[in-house]
RODO-2510 file (C-alpha; in nm, 4 decimals, decimal comma):
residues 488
     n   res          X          Y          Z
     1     x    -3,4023     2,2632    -1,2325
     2     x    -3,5108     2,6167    -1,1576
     3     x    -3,3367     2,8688    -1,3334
     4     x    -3,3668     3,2428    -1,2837
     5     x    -3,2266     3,5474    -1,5052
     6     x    -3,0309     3,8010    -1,3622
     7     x    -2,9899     4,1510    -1,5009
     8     x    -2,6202     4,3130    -1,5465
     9     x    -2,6654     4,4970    -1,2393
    10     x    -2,7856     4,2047    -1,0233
    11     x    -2,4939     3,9817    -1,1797
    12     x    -2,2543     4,2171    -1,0718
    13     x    -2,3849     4,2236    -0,7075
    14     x    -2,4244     3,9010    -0,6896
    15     x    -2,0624     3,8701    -0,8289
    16     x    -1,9518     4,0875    -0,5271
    17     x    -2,1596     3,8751    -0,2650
    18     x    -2,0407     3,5631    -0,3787
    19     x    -1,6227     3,6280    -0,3323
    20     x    -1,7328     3,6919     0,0669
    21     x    -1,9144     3,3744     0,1081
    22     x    -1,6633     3,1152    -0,1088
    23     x    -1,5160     3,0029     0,2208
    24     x    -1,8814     2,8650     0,3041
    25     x    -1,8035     2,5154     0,3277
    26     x    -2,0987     2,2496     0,4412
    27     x    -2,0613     1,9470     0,5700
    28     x    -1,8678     1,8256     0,8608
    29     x    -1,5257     1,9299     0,9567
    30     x    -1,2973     1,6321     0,9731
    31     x    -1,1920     1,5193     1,3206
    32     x    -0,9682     1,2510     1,4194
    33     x    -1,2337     0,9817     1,6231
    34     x    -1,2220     0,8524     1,9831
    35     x    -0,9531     0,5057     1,9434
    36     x    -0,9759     0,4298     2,3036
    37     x    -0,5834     0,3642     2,2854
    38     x    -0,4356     0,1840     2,5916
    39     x    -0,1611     0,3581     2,8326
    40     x     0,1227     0,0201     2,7456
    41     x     0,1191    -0,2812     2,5683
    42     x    -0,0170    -0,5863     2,7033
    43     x     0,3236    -0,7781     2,7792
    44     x     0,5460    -0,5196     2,7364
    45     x     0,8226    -0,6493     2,9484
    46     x     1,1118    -0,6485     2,7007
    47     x     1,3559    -0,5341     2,9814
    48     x     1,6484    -0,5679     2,8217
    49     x     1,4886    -0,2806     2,5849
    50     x     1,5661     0,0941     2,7293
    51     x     1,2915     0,3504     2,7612
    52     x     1,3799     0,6094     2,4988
    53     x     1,3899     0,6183     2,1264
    54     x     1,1202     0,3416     1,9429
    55     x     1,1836     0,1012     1,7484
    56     x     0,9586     0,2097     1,4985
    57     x     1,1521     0,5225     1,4473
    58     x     1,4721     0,3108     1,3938
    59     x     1,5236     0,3505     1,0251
    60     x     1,5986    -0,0101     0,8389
    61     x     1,9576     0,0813     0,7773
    62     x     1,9650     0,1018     1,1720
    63     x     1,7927    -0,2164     1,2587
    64     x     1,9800    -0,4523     1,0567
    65     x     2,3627    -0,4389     1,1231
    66     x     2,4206    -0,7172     0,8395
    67     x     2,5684    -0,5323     0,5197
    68     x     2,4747    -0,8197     0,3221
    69     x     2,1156    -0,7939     0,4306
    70     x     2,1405    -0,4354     0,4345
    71     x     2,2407    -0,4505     0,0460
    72     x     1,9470    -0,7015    -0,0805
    73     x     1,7235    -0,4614     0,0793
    74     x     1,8172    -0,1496    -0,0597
    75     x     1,8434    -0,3918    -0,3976
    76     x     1,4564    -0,4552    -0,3296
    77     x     1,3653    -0,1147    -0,2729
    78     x     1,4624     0,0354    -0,6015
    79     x     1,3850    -0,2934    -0,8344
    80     x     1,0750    -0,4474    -0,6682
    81     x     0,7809    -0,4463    -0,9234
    82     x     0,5127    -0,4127    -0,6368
    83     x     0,7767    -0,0493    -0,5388
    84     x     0,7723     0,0696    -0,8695
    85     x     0,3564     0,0162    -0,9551
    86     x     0,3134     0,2213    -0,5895
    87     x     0,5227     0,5239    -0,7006
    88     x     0,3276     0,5699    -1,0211
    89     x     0,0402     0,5553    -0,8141
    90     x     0,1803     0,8069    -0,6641
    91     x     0,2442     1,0062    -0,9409
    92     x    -0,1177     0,9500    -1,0242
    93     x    -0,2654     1,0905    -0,7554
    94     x     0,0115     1,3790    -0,7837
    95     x    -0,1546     1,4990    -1,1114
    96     x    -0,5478     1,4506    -0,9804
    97     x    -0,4188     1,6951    -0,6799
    98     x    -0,2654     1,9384    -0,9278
    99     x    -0,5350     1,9778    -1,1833
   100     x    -0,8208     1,9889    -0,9108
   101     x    -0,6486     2,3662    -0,8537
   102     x    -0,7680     2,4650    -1,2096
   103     x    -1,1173     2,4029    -1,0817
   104     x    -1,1533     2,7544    -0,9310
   105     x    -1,0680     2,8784    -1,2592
   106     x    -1,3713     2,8943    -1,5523
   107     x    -1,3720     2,6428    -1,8231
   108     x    -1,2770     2,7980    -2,1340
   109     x    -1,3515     2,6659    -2,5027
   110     x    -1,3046     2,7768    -2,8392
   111     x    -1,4987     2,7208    -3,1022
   112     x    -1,2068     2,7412    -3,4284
   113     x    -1,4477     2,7750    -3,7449
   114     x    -1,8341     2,6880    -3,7057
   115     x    -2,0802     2,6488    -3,9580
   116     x    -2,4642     2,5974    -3,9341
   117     x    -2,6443     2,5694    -4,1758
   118     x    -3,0297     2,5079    -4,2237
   119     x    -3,2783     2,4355    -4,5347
   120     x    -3,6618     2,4315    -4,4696
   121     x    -3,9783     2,4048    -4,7385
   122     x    -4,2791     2,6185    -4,7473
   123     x    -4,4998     2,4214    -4,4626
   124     x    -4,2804     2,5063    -4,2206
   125     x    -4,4452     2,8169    -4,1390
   126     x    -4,1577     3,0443    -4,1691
   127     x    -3,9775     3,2695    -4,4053
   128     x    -3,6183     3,1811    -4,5631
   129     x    -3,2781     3,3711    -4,4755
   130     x    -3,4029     3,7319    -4,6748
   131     x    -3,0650     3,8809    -4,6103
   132     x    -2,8874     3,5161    -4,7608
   133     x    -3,0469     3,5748    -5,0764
   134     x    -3,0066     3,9443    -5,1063
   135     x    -2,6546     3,8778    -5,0386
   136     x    -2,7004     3,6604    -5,3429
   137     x    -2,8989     3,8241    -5,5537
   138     x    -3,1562     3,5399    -5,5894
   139     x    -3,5262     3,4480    -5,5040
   140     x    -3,5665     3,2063    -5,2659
   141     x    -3,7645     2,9038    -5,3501
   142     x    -4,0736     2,7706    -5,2029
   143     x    -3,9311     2,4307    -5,0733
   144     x    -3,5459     2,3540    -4,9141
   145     x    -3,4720     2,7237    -4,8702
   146     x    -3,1738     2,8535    -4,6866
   147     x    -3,3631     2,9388    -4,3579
   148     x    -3,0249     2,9521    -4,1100
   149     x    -2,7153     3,0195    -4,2720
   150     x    -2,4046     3,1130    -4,0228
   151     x    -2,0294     3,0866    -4,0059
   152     x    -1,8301     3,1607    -3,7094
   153     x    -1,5571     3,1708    -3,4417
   154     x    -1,5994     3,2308    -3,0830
   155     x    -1,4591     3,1703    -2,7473
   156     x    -1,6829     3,0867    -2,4705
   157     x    -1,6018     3,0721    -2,0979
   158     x    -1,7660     2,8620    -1,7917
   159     x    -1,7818     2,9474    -1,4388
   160     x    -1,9211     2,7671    -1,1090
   161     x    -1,8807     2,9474    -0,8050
   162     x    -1,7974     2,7610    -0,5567
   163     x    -2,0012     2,9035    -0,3128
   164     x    -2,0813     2,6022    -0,0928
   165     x    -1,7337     2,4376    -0,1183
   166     x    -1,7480     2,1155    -0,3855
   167     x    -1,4362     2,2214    -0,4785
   168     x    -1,2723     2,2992    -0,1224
   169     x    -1,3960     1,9204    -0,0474
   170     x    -1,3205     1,7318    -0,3573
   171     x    -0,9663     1,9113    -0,3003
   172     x    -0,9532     1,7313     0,0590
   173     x    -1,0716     1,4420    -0,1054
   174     x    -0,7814     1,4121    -0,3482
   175     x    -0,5332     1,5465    -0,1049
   176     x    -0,6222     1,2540     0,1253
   177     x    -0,6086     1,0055    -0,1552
   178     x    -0,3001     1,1333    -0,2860
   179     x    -0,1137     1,0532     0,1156
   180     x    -0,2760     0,7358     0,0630
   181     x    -0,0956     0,6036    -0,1982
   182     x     0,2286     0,7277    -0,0108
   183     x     0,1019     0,5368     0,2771
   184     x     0,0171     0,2292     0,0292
   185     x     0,3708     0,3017    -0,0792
   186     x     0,5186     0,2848     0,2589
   187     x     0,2997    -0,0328     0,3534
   188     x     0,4806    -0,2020     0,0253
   189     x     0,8110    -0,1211     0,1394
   190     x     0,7795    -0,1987     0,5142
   191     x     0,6260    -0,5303     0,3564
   192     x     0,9182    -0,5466     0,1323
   193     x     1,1812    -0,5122     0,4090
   194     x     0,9920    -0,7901     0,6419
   195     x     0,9836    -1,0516     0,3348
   196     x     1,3432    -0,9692     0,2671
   197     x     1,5101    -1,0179     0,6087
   198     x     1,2829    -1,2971     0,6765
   199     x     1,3890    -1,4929     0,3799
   200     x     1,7879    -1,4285     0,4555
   201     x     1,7403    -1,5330     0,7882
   202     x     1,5698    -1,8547     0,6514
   203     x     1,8840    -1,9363     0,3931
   204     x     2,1181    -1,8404     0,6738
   205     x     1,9275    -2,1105     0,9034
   206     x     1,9136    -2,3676     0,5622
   207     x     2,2949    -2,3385     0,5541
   208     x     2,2919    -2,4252     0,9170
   209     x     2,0579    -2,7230     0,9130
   210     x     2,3026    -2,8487     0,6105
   211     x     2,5707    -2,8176     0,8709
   212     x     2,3837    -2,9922     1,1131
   213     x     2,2637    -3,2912     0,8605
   214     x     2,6566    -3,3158     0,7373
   215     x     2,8354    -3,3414     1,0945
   216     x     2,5502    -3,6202     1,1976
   217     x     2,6446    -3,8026     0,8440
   218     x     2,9864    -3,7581     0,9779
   219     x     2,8897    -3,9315     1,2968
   220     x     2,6728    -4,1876     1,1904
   221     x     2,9542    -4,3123     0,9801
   222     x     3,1869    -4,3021     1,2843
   223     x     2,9475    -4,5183     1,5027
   224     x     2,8369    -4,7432     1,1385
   225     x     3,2550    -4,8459     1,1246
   226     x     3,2630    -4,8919     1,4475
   227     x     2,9758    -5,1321     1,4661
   228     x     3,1377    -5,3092     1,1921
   229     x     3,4191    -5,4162     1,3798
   230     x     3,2471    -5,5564     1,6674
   231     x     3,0138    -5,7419     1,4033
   232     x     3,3326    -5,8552     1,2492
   233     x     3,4503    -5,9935     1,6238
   234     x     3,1285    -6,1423     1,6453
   235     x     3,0094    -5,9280     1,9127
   236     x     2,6585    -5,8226     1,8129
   237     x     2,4298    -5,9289     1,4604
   238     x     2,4127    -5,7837     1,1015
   239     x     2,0623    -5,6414     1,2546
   240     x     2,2826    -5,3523     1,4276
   241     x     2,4796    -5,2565     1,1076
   242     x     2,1271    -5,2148     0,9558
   243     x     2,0082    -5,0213     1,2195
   244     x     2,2725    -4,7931     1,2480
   245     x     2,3026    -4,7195     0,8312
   246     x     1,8542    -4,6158     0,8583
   247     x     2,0123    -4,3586     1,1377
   248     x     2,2495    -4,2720     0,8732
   249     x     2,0093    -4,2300     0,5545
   250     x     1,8113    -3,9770     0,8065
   251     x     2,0268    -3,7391     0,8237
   252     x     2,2043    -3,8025     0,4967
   253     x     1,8468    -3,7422     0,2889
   254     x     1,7809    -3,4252     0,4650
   255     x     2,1055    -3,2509     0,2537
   256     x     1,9573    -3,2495    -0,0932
   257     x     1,6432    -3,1838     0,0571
   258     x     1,7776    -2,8713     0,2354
   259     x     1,9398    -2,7961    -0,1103
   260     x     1,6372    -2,7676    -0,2821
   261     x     1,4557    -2,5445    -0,0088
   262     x     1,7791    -2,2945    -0,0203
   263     x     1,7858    -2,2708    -0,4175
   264     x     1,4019    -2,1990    -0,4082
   265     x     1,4691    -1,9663    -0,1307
   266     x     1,7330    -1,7802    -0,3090
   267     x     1,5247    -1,7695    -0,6454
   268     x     1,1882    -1,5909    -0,4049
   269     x     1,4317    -1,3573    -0,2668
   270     x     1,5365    -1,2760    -0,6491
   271     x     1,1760    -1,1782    -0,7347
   272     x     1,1783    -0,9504    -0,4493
   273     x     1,4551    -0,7762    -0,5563
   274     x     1,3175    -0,7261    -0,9400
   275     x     1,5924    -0,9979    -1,0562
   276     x     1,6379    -1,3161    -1,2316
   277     x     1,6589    -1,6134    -1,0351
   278     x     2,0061    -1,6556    -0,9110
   279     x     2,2568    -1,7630    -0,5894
   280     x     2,2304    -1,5083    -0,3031
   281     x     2,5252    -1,4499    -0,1539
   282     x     2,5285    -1,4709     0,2459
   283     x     2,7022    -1,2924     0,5357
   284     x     2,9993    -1,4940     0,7808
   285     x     2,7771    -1,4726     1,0516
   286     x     2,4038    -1,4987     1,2064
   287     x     2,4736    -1,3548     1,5374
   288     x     2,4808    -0,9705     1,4637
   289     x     2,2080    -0,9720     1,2363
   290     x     2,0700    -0,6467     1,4376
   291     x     2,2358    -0,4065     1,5468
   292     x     2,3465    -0,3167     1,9330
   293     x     2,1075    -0,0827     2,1131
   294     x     1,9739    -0,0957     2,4092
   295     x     1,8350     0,2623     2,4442
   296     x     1,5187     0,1674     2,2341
   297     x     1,1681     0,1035     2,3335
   298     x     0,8188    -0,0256     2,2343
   299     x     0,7093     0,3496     2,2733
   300     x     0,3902     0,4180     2,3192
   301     x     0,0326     0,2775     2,1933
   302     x    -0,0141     0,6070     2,0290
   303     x     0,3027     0,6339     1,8394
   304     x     0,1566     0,3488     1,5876
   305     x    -0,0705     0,5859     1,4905
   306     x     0,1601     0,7800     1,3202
   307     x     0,4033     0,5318     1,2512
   308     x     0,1812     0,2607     1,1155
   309     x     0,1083     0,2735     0,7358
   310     x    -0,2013     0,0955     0,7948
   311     x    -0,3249     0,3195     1,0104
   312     x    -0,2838     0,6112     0,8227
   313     x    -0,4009     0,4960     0,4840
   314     x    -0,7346     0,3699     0,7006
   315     x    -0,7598     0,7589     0,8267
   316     x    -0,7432     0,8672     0,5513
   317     x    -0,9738     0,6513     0,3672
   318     x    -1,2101     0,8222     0,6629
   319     x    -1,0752     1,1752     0,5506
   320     x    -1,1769     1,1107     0,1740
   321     x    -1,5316     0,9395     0,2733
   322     x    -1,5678     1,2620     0,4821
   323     x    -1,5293     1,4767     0,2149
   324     x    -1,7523     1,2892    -0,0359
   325     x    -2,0156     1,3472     0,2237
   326     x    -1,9647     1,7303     0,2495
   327     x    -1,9672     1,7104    -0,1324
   328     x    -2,2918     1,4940    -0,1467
   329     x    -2,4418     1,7324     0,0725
   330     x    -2,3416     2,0526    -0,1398
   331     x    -2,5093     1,8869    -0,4489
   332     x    -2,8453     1,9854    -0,2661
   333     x    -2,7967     2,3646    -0,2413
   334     x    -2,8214     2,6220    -0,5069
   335     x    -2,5455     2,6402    -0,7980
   336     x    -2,4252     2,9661    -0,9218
   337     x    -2,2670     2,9554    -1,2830
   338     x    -2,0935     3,2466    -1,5099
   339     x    -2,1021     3,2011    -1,8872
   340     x    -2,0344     3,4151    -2,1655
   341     x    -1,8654     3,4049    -2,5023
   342     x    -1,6903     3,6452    -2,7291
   343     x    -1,6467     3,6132    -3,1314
   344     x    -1,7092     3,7007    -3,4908
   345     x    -2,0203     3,5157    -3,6853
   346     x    -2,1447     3,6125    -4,0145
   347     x    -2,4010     3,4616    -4,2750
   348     x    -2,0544     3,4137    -4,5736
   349     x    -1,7473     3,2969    -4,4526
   350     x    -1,6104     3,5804    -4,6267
   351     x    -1,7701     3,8369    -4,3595
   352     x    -1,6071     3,6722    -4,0238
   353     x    -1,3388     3,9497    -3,9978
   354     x    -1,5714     4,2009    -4,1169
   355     x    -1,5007     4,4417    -3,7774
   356     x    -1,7265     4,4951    -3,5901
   357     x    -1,9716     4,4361    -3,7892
   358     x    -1,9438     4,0422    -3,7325
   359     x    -1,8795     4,0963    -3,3534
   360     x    -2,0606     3,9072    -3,1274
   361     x    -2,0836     3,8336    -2,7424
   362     x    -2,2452     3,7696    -2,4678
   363     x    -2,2768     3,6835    -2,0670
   364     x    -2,5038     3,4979    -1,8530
   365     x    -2,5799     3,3902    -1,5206
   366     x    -2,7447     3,1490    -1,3577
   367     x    -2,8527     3,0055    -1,0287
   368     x    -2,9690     2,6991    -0,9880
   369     x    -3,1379     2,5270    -0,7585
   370     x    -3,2776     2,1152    -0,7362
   371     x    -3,6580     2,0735    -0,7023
   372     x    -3,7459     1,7219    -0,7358
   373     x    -3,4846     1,4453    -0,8135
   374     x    -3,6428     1,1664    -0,7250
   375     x    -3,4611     1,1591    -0,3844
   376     x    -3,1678     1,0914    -0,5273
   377     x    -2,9217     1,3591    -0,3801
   378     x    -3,0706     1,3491    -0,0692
   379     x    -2,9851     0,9298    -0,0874
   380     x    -2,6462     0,9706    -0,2461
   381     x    -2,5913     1,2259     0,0881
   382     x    -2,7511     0,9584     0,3303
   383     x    -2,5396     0,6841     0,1553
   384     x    -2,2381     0,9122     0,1386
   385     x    -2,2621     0,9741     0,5337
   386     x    -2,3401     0,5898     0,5934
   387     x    -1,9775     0,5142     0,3900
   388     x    -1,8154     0,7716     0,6615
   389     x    -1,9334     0,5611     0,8702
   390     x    -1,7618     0,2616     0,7708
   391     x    -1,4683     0,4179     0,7462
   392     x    -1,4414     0,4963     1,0800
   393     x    -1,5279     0,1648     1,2079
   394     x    -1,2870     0,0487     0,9537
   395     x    -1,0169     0,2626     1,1160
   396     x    -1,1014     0,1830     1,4854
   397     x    -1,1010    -0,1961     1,4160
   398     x    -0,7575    -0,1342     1,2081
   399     x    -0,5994     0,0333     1,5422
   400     x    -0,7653    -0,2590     1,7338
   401     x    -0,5585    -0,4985     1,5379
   402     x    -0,2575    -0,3595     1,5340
   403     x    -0,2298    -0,3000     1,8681
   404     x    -0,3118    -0,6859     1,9403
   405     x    -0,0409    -0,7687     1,6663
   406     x     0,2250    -0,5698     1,8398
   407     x     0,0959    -0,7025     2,1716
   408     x     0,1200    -1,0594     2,0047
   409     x     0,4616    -0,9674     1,8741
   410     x     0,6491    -0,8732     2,1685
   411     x     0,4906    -1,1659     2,3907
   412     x     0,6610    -1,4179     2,1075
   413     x     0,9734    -1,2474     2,1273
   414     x     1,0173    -1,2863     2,4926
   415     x     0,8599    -1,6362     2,4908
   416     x     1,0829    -1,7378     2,2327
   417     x     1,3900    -1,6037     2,3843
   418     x     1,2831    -1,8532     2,7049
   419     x     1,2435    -2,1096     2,4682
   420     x     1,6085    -2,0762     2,2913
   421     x     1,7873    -2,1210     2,6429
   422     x     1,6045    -2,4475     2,6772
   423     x     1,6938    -2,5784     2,3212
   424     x     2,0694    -2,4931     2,3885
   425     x     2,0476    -2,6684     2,7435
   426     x     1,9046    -2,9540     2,5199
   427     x     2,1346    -2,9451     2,2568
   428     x     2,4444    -2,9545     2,5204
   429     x     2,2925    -3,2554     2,6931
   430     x     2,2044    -3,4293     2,3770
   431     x     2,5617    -3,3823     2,2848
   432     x     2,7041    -3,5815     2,6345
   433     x     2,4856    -3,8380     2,5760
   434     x     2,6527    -3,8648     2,2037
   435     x     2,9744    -3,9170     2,3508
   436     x     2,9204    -4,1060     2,6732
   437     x     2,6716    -4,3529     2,4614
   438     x     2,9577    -4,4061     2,2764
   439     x     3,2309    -4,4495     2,4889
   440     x     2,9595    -4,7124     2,7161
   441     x     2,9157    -4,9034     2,3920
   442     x     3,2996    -4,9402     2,3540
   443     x     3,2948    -5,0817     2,6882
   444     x     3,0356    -5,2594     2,6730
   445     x     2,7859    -5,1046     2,9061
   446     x     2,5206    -4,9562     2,6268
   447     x     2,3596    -5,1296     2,3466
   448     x     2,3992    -5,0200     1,9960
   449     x     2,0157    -4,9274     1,9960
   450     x     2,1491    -4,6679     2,3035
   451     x     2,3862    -4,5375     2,0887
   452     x     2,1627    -4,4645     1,7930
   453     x     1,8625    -4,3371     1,9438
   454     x     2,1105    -4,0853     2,1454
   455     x     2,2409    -3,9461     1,7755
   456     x     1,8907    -3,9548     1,6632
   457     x     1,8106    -3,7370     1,9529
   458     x     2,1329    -3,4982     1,9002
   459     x     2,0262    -3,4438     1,5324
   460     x     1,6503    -3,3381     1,6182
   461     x     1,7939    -3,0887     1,9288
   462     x     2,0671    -2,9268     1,6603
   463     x     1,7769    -2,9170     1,4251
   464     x     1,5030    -2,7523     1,6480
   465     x     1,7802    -2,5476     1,7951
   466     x     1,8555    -2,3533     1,4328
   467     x     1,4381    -2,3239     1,3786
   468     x     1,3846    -2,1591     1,7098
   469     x     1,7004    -1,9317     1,6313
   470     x     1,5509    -1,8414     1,3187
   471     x     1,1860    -1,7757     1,4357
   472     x     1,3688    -1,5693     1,7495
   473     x     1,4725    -1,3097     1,4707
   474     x     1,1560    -1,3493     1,2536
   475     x     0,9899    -1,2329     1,5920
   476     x     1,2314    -0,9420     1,6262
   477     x     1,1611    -0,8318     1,2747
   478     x     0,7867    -0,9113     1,3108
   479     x     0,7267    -0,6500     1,6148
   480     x     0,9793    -0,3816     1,4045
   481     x     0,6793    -0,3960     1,1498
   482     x     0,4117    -0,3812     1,4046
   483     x     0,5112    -0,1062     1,5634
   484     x     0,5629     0,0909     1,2136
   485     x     0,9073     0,0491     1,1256
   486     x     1,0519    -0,0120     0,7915
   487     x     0,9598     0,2511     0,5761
   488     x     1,1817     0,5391     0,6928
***
């Protein structure tokens, strides 16, 4: 480093100069980068949505009607452990942002009681403390005299100018770190919400498959007596009754196997709520899980910019990296820095408050400048601006994605509405051919084997039926969180 002394005069110009060129900033000016966002959604063609508010800007308290629901959520929002580590992360940053403020000001230290003192022998080449041993009365010796004796207190000050913006930048740089952990915040709790309404839809669909398993046991033990008799008359072999109790078993097995599913269900929603594992208790109804509204839209492409968590933490990840660049690049360029200090130091302890006689002070300036460094600011710059970068990349391939995930989520939605009006047409025609199996068997026109594989049939339609009704409002919930709802 090169340093160069100023006089009082100079300092005080220089002083003067400097407050008119502090807003000097290097470095590049952040500016939002070319996303190359499309006019509409590939397969937006929800027309039974209107075409004015977005869904993303539906709060969650909106977009679910069930109070139930509505009630674990807010339950998971103030207990979840993921919720909780996120706002002291917040907090975090919060204090980083607040103390980089103090950095304009000069670093002061104080120095309470100081004492230095030095012995030295006769082929050192120079002459003890005189005034020590006056003080004292005594003749110094020839080897470990007192050569440096002081005692003091002082206060001493610090002060970089921040003449080509460090500070400006690593204040951008914390500012943009401290909206990301909001943003990291808001990812967690649109997260949150999604896992949440997701796993009550799957226990209300468990208690539905029960329902299903229960009325085919019911059944099966309709068509097993009734197969009885006619084995009793004679009518048809012990192979039938055998037959028709496996049919039975099917279903029968699937309860306690449902059971376990729902209490391991009800135990992960628990965790997401903060709690210990427990029963969840469920709404009268899966039909109104959302609510009515059919002035909302996809909105626009470019809304998920602003609504998307994701989105925003990446841009600001590209802010920060931005920053660190500017700041890399100010480490090459000369560094003004203000010192001085201001005390009392005498040879005795005694003689600290001896006024003024055991005054001291003092002020200096510098300006700095790097010479040779081996290349390594000019690398940690290159490298800096390479990581900027990445960051944008990182951000463009982020929008990418979630534009292809909303895309993905509204073509699944209206595929899988299609898909539910077969599975009812199913279900109704796998229930006629329950009942007119049965009545053909009683007159003897169908074979037991008729009769069984058209219950078989009836119990997979009921139980694809409630899996496509459940991934229907998984769907509905998966777009809400593609397009950026959930943490409003």
């Amino acid at each position: 480093m090169k340093k160069i002394s100023i006089t009082k005069l100079s300092l005080a110009c220089l002083f003067a100069a400097v407050v008119f060129i502090q807003s000097c900033k290097v470095g590049q000016k952040y500016s939002q980068p070319e996303l190359n966002l499309p006019d509409q959604y590939r397969g937006d063609t929800l027309a039974y949505f209107g075409d004015t508010t977005s869904i993303s800007k539906t709060t969650w308290k909106q977009f679910f009607h069930d109070p139930t629901l509505k009630s674990l959520i807010d339950s998971a929002l103030s207990n979840n452990f993921d919720m909780k580590t996120a706002l002291l992360n917040i907090e975090i940053a919060n204090k980083d942002l607040r103390r980089n403020k103090l950095d304009y000001l000069p670093q002061v230290d104080m120095t309470i009681a100081g004492a230095n003192k030095q012995w030295r022998s006769k082929e050192f080449g120079s002459g003890p403390s005189s005034k020590w041993y006056e003080r004292h009365g005594t003749k110094a010796s020839e080897n470990m005299f007192t050569y440096l004796s002081q005692f003091g207190t002082e206060i001493g000050f610090n002060w970089e100018i921040d003449i080509w913006g460090k500070i400006a930048n690593s204040k951008d740089q914390l500012l943009a770190q401290y909206l990301n952990t909001r943003e990291a915040k808001n990812a967690i709790q649109t997260q949150i919400v999604s896992d949440v309404a997701k796993g009550y839809f799957n226990l209300l669909m468990l208690d539905a498959k029960i329902e299903v398993a229960k009325r085919n046991v019911q059944l099966n033990d309709s068509t097993l007596q009734m197969i009885k008799l006619q084995y009793e008359a004679g009518e048809i072999t012990s192979l039938a009754i055998q037959q028709t109790e496996s049919q039975r078993l099917i279903a029968a097995s699937l309860i306690p196997e449902l059971e376990r599913e729902i209490i391991l269900q009800e135990n992960a929603l628990r965790v997401l709520t903060g709690q210990m594992p427990d029963s969840i208790q469920r709404g009268t109804s899966f039909e109104h899980l959302f609510a009515e509204n059919k002035d909302i839209s996809l909105g626009s492409p470019l809304e998920i910019i602003r609504n998307r968590p994701d989105i925003r933490t990446a841009e600001y990840d590209l802010i920060a990296a931005n920053a660190a660049a500017n700041i890399q690049q100010a480490m090459r360029y000369p560094s003004l820095t203000l010192g001085g200090n201001l005390g009392v130091n005498a040879m005795l302890p005694k003689n600290w408050f001896s006024i003024p006689g055991a005054l001291l002070g003092g002020i200096t300036g510098e300006l700095t400048a790097p010479i040779f460094k081996n290349k390594t600011l000019k690398t940690n710059w290159e490298v800096a601006k390479i990581e900027r970068e990445k960051s944008e990349l990182a951000l463009q391939q982020t929008v990418v994605e979630a534009v292809s995930e909303v895309s993905g989520a509204v073509i699944t939605v209206d595929k899988l509405r299609e898909q539910l009006e077969f599975a009812r047409l199913r279900v109704e025609n796998s229930a006629k051919a329950v009942r007119n199996a049965n009545l053909l068997f009683r007159s003897g026109y169908a074979t037991y084997l008729e009769v069984i594989t058209a219950q078989g049939n009836a119990l997979n339609s009921d139980l694809a039926l409630v899996e496509l009704r459940q991934e229907h409002l998984e769907s509905y919930v998966d777009l809400y969180r593609a397009l950026g709802g959930g943490w409003r």
